[in-house]
Every structure is written in C-alpha cells, then in structure tokens.
C-alpha positions in Angstrom: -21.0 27.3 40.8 -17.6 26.1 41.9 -17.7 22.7 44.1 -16.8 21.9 47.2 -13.3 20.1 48.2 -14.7 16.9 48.9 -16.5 16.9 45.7 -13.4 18.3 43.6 -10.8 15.6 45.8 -13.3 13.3 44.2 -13.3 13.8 41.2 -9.3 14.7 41.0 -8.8 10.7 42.4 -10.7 9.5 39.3 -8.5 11.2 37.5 -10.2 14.7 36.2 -7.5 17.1 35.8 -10.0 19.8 35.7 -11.2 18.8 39.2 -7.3 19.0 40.5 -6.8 22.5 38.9 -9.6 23.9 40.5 -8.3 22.7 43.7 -5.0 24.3 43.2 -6.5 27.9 41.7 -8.8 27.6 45.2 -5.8 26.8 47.7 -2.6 28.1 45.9 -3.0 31.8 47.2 -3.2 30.6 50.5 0.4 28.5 50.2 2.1 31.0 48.6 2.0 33.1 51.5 2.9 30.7 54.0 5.8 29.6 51.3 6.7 33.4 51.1 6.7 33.9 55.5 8.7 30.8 56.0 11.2 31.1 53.2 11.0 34.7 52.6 11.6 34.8 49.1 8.8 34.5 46.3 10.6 32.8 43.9 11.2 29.9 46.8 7.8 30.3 47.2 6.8 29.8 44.3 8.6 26.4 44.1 7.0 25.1 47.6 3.6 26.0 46.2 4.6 23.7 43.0 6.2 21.1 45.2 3.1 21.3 47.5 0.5 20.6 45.0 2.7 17.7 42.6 3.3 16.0 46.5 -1.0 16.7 46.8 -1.6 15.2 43.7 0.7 11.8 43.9 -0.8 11.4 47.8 -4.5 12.3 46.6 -5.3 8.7 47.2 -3.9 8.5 50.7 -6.1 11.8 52.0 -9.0 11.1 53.9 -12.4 12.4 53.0 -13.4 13.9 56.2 -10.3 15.8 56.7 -10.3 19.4 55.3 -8.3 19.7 52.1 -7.1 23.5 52.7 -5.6 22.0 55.9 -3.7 19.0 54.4 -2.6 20.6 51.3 -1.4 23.4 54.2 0.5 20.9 55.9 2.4 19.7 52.9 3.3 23.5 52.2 4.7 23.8 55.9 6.8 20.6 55.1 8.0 21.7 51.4 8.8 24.8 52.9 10.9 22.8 55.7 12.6 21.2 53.5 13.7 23.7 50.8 15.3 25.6 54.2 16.8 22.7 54.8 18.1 22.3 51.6 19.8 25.6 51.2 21.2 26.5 54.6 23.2 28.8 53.4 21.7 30.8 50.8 19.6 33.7 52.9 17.6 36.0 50.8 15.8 39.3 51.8 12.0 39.3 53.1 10.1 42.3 50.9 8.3 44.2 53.2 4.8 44.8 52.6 3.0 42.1 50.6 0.8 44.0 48.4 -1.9 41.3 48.4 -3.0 42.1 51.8 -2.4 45.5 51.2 -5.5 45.7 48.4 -7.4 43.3 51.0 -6.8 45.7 53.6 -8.2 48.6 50.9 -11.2 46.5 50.1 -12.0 45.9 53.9 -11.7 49.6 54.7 -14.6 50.9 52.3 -17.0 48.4 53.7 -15.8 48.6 57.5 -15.6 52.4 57.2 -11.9 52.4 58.6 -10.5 55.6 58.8 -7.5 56.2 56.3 -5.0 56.5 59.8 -5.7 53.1 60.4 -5.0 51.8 57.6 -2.2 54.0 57.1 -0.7 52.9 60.5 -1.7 49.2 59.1 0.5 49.4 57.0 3.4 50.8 58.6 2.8 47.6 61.1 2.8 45.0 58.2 6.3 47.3 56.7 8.1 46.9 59.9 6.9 43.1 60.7 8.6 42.5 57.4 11.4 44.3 57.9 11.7 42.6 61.0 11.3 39.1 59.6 14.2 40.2 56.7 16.6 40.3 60.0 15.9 36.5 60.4 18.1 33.2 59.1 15.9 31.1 57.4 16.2 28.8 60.3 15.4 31.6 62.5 11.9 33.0 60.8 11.0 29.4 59.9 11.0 28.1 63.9 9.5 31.5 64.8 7.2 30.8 62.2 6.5 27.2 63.0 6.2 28.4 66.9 4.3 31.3 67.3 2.2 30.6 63.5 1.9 27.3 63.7 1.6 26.4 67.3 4.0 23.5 67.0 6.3 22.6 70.2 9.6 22.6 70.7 9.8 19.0 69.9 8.2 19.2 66.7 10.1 22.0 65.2 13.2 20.0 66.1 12.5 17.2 64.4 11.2 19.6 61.1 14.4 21.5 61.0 16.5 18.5 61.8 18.0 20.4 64.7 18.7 19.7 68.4 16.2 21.1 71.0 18.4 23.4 72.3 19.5 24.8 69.2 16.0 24.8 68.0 15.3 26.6 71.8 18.3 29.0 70.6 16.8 29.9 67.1 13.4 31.3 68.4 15.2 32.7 71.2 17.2 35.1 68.7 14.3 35.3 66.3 12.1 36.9 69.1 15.2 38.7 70.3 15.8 40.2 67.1 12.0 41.0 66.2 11.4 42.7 70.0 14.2 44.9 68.8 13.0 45.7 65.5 9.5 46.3 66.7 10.6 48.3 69.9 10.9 51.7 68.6 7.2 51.2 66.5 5.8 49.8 69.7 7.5 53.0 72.1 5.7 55.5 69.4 2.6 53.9 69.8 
C-alpha cells in the first residue's frame, strides 16, 4: 500500500531514497505535461521534470508539512519550465498535437461513462486542433497564455516570471489568444 506524501516527504528528509523515488514515480506524470504545454517539446520536458525533482530534492528540507506536495513540486515545474524558456529564447520547436496519454484516458473513461464513440471522436479532434493551435505559439507566447488562463496568475506575476515588461507580457497573451481564436474559429463555426 503506497504511502501518503506527508509520510513519503518524511521519510525522503531522513534520507530514504526509496521514499523520494516513490514521490517522483507518483508526481512525475503530472509535470511532464505541464513541462510539455509550457515548452512544447518533450524532450524540454523531459529536462524540467528532471530539473523539477533534483530542485525538490535539495529544498525537501525547506517544504512545509502541511502544504500539499503535488502542489509544490507543481510550482517548481512551472518555474523550471520558466526558466528553460527563458533560457532559449530563440530556439522554438513544434507542439505534437494530440498527446496520446490522454487520449488512452479518454478510452478508458468512455467504457465506464458509456460515451458514445462521436464524442470521443470529436474529443479528439478538439485536443488535435488545441495543439495545433498551441504549435502557432512562441514559447513566450503559449507559456504567458499558459501561465494566464492555466495558471490563473496576473499580469504582474507573469512579468516578473518571463522577465518581461507588463506591456509586452499584456502583448504576448494578446497575440497568443489572437492567434488561438483564429485557429479554433473554423472548429468552433462547424460546431
């Protein structure tokens, strides 16, 4: 029976290794994606989820037991993320379209919601053009979109994450919702 966080961020301070790992196999999924939606590119992803959990493990002793561990080690993603866009401004990479994880969740979930196969058929063309959308997106474009309308965060805050001026952060969710309303207009109009 697999422990809880509080138990496992216990243990993992004292130094078992075996109590860290099972924190990472329990929370890495989870930062992966957000690595892959804010960077669009798996192998940066895959760095932010490593950069994520060697950053967890070094500030283990500075997170506080009452706080939820999926939501602190979630934070640090959103930052490693921040910072590898900010590390290679230039160097854009194409968003793959549907990510087939949530495609086999969204199979599972049909059999036991008895969801017709249109649905999840026209699921799927959703999550396609959402990612095709997001490919039409600067990094510093889909990661204030991201960090706006995922994460909630205000203007000022995505300023000071990107290292940008307001108005220029103002200006890159401007284009990225620009840019998404247009790719998503025709799917919406068909609808």
């Amino acid at each position: 029976m697999p422990q809880p966080d509080a138990a496992a961020v216990a243990l993992a301070r004292d130094g078992d290794s075996d109590a860290f790992r099972a924190l990472v196999e329990r929370h890495s999924r989870a930062v992966y994606r957000l690595a892959y939606r804010m960077t669009g590119s798996p192998t940066d992803a895959e760095d932010v989820v490593q950069e994520t959990f060697l950053r967890a493990y070094r500030q283990l002793a500075r997170f506080e037991s009452r706080a939820n561990f999926g939501t602190w080690v979630h934070r640090i993603g959103v930052n490693c993320s921040i910072d590898l866009i900010r590390s290679r401004p230039h160097r854009e990479s194409a968003h793959d379209g549907v990510d087939l994880e949530q495609f086999g969740a969204a199979m599972e979930s049909t059999d036991a919601t008895g969801t017709s196969p249109e649905r999840l058929m026209l699921s799927t063309e959703v999550q396609e053009r959402i990612g095709d959308a997001m490919s039409g997106l600067s990094r510093m474009e889909r990661a204030a979109f991201m960090l706006r309308h995922l994460e909630g965060r205000s203007i000022e805050e995505i300023s000071q994450s990107l290292g940008l001026k307001t108005n220029a952060t103002k200006h890159s969710i401007f284009r990225a919702v620009r840019k998404m309303r247009a790719a998503l207009e025709p799917f919406v109009a068909d609808a």
